[in-house]
Gaussian input, Z-matrix of N, CA and C with variables (Angstrom, degrees):
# hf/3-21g

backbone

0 1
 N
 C     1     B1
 C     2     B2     1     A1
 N     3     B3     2     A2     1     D1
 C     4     B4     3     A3     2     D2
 C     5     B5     4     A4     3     D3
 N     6     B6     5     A5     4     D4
 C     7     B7     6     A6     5     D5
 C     8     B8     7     A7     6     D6
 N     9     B9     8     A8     7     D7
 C    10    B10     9     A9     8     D8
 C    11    B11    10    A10     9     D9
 N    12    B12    11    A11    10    D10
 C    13    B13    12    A12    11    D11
 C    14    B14    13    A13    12    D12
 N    15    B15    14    A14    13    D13
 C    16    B16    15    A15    14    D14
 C    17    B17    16    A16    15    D15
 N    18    B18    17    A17    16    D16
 C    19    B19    18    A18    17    D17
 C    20    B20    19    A19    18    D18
 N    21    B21    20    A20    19    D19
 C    22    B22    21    A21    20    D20
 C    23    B23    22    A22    21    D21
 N    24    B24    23    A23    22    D22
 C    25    B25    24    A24    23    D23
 C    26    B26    25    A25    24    D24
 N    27    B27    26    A26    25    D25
 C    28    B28    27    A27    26    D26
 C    29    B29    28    A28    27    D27
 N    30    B30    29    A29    28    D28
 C    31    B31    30    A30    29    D29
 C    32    B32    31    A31    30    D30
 N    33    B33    32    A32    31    D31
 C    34    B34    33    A33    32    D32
 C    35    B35    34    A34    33    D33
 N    36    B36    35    A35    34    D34
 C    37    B37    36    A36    35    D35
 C    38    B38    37    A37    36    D36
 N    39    B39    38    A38    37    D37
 C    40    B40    39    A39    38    D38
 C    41    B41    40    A40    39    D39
 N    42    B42    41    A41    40    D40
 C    43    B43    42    A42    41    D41
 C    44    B44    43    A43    42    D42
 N    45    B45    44    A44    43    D43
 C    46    B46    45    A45    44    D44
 C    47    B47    46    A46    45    D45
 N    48    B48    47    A47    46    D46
 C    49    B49    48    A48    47    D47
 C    50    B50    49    A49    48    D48
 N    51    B51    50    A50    49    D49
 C    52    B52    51    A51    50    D50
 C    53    B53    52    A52    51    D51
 N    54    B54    53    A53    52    D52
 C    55    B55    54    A54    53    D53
 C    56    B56    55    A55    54    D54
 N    57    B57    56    A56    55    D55
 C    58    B58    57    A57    56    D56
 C    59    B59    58    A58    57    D57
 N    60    B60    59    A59    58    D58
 C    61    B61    60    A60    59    D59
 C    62    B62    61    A61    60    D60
 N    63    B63    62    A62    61    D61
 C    64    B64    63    A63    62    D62
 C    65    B65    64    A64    63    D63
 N    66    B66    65    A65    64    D64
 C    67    B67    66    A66    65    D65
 C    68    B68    67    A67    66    D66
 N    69    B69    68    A68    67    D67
 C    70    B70    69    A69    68    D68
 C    71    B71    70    A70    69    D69
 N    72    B72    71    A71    70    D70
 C    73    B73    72    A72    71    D71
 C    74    B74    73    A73    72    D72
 N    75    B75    74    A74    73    D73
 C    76    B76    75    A75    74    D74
 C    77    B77    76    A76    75    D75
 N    78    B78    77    A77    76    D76
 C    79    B79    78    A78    77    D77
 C    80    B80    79    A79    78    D78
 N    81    B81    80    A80    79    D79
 C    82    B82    81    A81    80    D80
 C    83    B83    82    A82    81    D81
 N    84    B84    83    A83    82    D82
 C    85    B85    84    A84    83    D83
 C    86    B86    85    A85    84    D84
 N    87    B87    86    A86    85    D85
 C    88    B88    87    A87    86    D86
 C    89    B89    88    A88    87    D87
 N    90    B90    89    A89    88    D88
 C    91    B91    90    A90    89    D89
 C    92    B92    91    A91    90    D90
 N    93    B93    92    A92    91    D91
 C    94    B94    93    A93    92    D92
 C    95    B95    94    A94    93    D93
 N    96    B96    95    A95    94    D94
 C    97    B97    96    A96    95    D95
 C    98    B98    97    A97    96    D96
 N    99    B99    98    A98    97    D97
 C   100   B100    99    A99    98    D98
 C   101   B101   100   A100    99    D99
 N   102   B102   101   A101   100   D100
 C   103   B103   102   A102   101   D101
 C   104   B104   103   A103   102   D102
 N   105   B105   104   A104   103   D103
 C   106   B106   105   A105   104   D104
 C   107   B107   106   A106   105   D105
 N   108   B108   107   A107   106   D106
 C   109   B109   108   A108   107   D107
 C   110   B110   109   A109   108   D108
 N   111   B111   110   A110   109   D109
 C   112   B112   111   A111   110   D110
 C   113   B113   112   A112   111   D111
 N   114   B114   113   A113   112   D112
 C   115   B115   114   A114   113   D113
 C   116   B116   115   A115   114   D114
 N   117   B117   116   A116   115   D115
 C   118   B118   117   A117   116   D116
 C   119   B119   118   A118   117   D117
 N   120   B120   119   A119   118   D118
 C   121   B121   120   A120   119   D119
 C   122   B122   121   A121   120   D120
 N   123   B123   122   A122   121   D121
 C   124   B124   123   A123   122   D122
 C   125   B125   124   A124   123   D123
 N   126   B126   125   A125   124   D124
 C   127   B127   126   A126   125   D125
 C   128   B128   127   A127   126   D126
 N   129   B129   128   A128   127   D127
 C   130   B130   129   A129   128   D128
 C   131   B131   130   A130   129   D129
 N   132   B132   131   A131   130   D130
 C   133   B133   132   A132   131   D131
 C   134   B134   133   A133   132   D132
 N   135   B135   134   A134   133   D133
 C   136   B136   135   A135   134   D134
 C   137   B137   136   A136   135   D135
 N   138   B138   137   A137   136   D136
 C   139   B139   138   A138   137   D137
 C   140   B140   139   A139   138   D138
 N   141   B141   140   A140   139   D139
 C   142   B142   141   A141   140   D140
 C   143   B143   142   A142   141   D141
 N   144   B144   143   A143   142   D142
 C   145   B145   144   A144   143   D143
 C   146   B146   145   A145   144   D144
 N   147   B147   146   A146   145   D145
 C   148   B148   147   A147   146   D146
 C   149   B149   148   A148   147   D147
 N   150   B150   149   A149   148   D148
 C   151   B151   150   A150   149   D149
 C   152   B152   151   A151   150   D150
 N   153   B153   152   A152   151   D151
 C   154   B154   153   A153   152   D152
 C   155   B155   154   A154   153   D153
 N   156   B156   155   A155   154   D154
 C   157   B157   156   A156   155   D155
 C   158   B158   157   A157   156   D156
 N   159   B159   158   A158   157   D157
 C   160   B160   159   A159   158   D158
 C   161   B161   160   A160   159   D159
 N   162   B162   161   A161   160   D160
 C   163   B163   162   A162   161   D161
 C   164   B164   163   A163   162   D162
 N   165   B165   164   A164   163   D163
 C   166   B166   165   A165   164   D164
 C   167   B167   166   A166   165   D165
 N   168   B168   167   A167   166   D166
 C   169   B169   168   A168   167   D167
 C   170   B170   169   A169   168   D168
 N   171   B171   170   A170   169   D169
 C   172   B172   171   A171   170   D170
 C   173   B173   172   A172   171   D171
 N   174   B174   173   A173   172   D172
 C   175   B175   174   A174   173   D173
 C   176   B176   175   A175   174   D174
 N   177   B177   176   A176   175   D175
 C   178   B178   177   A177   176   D176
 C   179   B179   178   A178   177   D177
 N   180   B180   179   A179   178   D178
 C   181   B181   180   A180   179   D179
 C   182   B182   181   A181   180   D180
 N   183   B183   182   A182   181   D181
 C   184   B184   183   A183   182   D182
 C   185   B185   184   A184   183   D183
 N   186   B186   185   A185   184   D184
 C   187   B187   186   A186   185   D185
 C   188   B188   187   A187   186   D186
 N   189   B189   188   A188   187   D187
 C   190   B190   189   A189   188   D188
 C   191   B191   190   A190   189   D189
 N   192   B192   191   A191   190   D190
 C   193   B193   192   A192   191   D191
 C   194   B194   193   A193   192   D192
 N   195   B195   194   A194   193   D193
 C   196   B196   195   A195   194   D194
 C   197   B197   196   A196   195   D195
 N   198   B198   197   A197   196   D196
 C   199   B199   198   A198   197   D197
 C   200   B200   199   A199   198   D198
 N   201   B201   200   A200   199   D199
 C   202   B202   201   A201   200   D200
 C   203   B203   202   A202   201   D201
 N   204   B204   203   A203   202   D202
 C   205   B205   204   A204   203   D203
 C   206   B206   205   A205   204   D204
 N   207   B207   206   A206   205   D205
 C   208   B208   207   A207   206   D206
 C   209   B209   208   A208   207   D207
 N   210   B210   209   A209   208   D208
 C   211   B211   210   A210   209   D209
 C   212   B212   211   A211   210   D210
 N   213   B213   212   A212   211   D211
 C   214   B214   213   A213   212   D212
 C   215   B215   214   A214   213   D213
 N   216   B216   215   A215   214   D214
 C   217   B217   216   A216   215   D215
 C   218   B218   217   A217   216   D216
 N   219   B219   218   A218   217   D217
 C   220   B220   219   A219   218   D218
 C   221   B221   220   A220   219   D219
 N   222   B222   221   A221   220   D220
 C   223   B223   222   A222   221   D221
 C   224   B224   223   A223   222   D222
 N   225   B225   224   A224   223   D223
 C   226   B226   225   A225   224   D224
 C   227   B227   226   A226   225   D225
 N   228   B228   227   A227   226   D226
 C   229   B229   228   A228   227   D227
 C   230   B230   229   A229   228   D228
 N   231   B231   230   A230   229   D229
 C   232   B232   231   A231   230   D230
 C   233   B233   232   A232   231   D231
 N   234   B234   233   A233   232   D232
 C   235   B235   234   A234   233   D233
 C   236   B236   235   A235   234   D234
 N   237   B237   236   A236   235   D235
 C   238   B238   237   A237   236   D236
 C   239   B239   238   A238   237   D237
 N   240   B240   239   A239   238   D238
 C   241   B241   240   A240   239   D239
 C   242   B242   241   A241   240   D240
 N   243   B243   242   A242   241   D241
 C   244   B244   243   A243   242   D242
 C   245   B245   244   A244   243   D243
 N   246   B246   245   A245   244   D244
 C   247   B247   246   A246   245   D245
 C   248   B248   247   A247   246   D246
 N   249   B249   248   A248   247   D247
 C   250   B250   249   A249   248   D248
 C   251   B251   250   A250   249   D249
 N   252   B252   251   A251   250   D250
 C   253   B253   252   A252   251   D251
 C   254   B254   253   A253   252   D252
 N   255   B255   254   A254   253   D253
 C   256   B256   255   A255   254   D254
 C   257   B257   256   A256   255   D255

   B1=1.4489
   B2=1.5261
   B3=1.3717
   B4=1.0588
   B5=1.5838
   B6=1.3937
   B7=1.7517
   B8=2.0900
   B9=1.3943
   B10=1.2686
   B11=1.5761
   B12=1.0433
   B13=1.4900
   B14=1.7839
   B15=1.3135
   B16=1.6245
   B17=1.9250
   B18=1.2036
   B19=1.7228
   B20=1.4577
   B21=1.2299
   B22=1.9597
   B23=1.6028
   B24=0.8650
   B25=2.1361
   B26=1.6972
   B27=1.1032
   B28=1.5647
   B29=1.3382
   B30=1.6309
   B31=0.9999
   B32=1.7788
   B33=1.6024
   B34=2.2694
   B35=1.1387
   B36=1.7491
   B37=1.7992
   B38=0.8527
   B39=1.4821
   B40=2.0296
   B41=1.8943
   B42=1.4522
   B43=1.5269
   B44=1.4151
   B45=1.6098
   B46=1.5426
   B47=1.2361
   B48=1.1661
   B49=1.6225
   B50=1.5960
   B51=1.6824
   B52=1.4738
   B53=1.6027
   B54=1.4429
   B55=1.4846
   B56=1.9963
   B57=1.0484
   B58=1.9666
   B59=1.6918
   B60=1.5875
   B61=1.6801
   B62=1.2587
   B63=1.8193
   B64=1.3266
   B65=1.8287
   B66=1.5756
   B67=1.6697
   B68=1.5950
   B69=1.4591
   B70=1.5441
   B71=1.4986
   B72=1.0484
   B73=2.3094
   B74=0.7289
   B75=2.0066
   B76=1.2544
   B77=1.1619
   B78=1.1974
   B79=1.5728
   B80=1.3467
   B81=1.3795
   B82=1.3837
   B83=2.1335
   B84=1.2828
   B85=1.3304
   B86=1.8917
   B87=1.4225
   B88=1.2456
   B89=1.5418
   B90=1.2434
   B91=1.2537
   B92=1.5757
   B93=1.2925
   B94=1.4912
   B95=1.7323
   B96=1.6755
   B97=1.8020
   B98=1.5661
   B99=1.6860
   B100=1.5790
   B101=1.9275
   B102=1.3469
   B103=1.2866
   B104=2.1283
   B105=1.2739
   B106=1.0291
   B107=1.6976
   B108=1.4967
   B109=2.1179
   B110=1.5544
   B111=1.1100
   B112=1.0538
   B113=1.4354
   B114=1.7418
   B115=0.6357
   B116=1.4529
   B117=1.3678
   B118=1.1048
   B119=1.7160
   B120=1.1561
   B121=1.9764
   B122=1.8845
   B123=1.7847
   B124=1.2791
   B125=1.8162
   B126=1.4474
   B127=1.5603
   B128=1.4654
   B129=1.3699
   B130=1.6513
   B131=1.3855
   B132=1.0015
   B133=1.6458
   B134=2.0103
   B135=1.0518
   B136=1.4885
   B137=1.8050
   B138=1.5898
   B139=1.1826
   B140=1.8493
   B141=1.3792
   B142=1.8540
   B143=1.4394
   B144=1.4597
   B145=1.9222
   B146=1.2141
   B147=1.8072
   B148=1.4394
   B149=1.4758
   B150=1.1686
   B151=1.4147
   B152=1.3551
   B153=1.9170
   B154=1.2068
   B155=2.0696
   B156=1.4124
   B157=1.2714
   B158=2.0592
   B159=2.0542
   B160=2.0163
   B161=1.1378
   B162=1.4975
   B163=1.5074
   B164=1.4943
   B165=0.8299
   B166=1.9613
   B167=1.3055
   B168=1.3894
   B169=1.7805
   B170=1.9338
   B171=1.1550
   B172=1.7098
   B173=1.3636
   B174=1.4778
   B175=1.8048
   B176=1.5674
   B177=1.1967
   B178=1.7765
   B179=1.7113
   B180=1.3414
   B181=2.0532
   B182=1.2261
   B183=1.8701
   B184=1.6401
   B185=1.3129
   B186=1.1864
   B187=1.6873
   B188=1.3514
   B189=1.4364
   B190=1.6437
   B191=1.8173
   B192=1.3040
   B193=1.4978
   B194=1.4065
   B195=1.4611
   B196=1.1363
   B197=1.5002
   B198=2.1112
   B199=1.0475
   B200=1.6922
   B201=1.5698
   B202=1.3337
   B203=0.8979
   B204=1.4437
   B205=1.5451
   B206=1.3661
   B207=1.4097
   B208=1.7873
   B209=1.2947
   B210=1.1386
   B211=1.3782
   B212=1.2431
   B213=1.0324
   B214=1.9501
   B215=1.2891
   B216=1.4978
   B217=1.6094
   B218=0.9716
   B219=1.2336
   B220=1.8237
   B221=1.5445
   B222=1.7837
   B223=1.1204
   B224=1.9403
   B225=1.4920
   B226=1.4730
   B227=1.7104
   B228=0.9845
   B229=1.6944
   B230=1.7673
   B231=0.9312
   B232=1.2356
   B233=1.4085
   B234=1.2212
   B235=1.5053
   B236=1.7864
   B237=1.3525
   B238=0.9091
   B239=1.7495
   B240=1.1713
   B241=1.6057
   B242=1.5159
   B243=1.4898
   B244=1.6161
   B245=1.2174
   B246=1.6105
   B247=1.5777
   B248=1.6851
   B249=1.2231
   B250=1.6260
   B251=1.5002
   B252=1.8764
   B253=1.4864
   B254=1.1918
   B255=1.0500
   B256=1.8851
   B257=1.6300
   A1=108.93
   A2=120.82
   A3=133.18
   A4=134.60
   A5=118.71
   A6=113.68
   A7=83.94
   A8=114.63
   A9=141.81
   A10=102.69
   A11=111.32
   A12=130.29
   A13=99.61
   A14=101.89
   A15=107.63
   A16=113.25
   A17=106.43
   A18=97.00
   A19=94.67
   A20=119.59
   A21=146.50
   A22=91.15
   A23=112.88
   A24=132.68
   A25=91.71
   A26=114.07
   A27=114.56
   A28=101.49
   A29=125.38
   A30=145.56
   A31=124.96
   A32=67.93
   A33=99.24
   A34=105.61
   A35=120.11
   A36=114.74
   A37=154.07
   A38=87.30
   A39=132.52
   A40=87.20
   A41=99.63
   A42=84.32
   A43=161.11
   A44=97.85
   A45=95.83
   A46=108.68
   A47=150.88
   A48=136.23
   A49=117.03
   A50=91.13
   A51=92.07
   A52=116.89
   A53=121.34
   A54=119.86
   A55=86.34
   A56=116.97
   A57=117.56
   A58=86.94
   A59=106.66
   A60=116.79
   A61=118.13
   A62=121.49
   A63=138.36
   A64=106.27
   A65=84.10
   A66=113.34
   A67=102.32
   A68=122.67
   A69=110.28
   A70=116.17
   A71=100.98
   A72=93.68
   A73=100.47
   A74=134.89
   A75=115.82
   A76=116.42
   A77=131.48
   A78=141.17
   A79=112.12
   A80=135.39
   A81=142.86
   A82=74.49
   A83=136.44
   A84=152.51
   A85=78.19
   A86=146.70
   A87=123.82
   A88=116.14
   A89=123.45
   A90=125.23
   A91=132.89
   A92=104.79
   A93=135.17
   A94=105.62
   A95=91.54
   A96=117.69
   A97=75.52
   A98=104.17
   A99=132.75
   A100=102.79
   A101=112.55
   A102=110.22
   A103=106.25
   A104=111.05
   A105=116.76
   A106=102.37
   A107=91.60
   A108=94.23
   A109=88.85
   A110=122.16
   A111=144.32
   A112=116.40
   A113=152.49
   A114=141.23
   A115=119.28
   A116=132.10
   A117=122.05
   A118=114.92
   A119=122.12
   A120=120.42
   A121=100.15
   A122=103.68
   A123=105.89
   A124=131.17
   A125=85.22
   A126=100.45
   A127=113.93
   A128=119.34
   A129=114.03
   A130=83.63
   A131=128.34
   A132=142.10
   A133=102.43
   A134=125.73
   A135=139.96
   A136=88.58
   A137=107.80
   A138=103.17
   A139=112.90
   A140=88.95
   A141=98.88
   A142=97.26
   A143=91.58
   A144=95.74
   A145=105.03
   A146=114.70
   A147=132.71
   A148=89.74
   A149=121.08
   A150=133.65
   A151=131.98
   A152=90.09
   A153=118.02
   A154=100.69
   A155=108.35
   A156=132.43
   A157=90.92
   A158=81.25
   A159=78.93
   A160=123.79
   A161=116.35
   A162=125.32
   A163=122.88
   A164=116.89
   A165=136.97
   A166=97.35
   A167=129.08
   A168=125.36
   A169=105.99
   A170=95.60
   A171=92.96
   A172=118.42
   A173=100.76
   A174=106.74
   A175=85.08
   A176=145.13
   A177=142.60
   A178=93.45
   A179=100.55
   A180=100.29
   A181=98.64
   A182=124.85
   A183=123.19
   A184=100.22
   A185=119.16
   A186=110.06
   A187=103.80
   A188=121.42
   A189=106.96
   A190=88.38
   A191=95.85
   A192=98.36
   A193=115.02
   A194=129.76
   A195=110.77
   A196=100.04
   A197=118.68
   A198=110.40
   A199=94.13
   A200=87.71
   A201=124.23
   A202=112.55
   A203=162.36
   A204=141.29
   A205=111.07
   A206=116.08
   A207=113.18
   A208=94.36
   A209=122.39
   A210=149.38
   A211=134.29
   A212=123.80
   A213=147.67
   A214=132.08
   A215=112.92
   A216=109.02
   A217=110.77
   A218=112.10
   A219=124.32
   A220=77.85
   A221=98.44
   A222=95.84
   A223=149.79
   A224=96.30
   A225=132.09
   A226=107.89
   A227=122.13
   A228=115.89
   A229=81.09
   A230=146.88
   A231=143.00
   A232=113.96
   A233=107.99
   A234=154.65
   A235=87.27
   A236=117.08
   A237=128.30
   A238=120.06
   A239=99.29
   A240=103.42
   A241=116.40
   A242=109.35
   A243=111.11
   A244=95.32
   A245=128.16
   A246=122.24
   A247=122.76
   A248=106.39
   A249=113.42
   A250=96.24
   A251=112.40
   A252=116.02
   A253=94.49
   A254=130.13
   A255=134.24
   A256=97.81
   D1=117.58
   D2=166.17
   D3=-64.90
   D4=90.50
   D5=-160.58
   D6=-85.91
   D7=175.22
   D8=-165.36
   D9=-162.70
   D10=103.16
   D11=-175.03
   D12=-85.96
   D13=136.57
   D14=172.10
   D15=-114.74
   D16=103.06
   D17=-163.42
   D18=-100.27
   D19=143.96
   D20=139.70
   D21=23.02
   D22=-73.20
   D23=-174.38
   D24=-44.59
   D25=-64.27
   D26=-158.43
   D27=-60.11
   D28=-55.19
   D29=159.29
   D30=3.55
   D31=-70.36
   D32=-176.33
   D33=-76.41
   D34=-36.56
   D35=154.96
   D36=-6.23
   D37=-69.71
   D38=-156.55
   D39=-90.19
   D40=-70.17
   D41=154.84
   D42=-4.83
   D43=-76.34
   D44=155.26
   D45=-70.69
   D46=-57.55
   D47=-152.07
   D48=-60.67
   D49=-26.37
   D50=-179.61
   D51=-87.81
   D52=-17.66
   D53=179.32
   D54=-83.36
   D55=-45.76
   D56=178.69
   D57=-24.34
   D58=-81.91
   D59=-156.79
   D60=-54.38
   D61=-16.79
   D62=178.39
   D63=-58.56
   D64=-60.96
   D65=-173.34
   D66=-63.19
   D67=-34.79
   D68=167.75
   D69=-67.33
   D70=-40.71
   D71=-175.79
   D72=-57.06
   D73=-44.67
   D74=-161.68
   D75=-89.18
   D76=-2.56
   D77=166.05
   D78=-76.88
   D79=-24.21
   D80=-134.22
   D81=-126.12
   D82=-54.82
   D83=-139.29
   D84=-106.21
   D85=-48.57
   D86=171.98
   D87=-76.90
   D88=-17.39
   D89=168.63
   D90=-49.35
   D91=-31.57
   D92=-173.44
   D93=-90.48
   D94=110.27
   D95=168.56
   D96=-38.71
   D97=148.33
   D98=126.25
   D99=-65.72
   D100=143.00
   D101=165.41
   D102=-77.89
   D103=-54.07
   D104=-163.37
   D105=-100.07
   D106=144.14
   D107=-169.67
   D108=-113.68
   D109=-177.13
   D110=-178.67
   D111=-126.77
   D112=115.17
   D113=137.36
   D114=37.79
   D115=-93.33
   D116=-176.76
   D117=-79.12
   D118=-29.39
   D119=158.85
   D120=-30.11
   D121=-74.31
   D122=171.42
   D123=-3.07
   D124=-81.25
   D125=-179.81
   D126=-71.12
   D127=-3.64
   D128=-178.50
   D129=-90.62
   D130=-62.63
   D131=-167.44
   D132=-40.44
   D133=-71.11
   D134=-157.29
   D135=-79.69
   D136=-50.31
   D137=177.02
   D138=95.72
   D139=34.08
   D140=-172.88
   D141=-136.82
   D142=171.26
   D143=-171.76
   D144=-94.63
   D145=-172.69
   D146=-169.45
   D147=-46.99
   D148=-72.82
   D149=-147.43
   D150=-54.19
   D151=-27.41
   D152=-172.47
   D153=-73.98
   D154=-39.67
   D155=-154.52
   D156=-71.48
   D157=-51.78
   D158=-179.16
   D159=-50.17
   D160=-35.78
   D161=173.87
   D162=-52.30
   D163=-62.32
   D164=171.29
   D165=-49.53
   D166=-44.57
   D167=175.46
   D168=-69.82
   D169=-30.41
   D170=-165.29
   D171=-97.71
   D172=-11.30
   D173=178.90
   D174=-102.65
   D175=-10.55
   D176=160.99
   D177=90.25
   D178=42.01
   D179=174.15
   D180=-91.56
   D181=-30.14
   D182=-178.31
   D183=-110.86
   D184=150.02
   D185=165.75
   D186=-99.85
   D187=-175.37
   D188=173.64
   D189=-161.90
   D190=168.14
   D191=165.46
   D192=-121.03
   D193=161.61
   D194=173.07
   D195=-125.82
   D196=148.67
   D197=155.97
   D198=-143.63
   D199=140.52
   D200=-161.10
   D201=26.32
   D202=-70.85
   D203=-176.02
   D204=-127.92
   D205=6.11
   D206=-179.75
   D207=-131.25
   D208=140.45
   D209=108.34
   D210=-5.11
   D211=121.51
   D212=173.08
   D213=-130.29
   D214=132.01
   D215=168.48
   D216=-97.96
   D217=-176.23
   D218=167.71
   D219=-112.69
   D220=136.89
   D221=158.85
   D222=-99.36
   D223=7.87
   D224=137.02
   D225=-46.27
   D226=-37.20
   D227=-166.22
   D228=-90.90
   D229=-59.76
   D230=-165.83
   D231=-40.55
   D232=-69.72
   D233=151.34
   D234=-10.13
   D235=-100.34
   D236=168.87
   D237=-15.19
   D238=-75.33
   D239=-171.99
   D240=-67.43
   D241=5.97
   D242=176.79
   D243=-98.41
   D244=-53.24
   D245=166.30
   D246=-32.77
   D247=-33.42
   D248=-159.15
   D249=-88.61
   D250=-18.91
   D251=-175.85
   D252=-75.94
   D253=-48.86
   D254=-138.40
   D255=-77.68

């Protein structure tokens, strides 16, 4: 019968590799666009106020969707309409 001893060393190892693979999902999982923004994401993102945001919805430069009382972009339409600015 074959015993396999696990010592302190292996331990502190297994350890790091496993907080390593932790630290990859969440790098790999913040890396990744949201498709849809929210109203206020929006304005952190572009970096303009409410008013600025109502405008771009009301002259039809952003599209948005609405469900039930908030607001959404695609963020492809964003994307888009900054290319079409430049």
């Amino acid at each position: 019968m074959r015993v396999n001893l696990v010592t302190k060393e292996d331990l502190q190892e297994f350890k790091i590799e496993l907080l390593e693979e932790i630290k990859n999902l969440f790098n790999m999982k913040n890396s990744e666009q949201k498709s849809w923004l929210r109203s206020s994401e929006v304005k952190e993102l572009l970096k303009i106020s409410t008013g600025t945001l109502q405008n771009l919805r009301v002259n039809g430069n952003l599209s948005f969707t609405r469900v039930g009382g908030t607001l959404y972009y695609n963020y492809k339409d964003i994307e888009k309409m900054l290319n079409n600015k430049g």
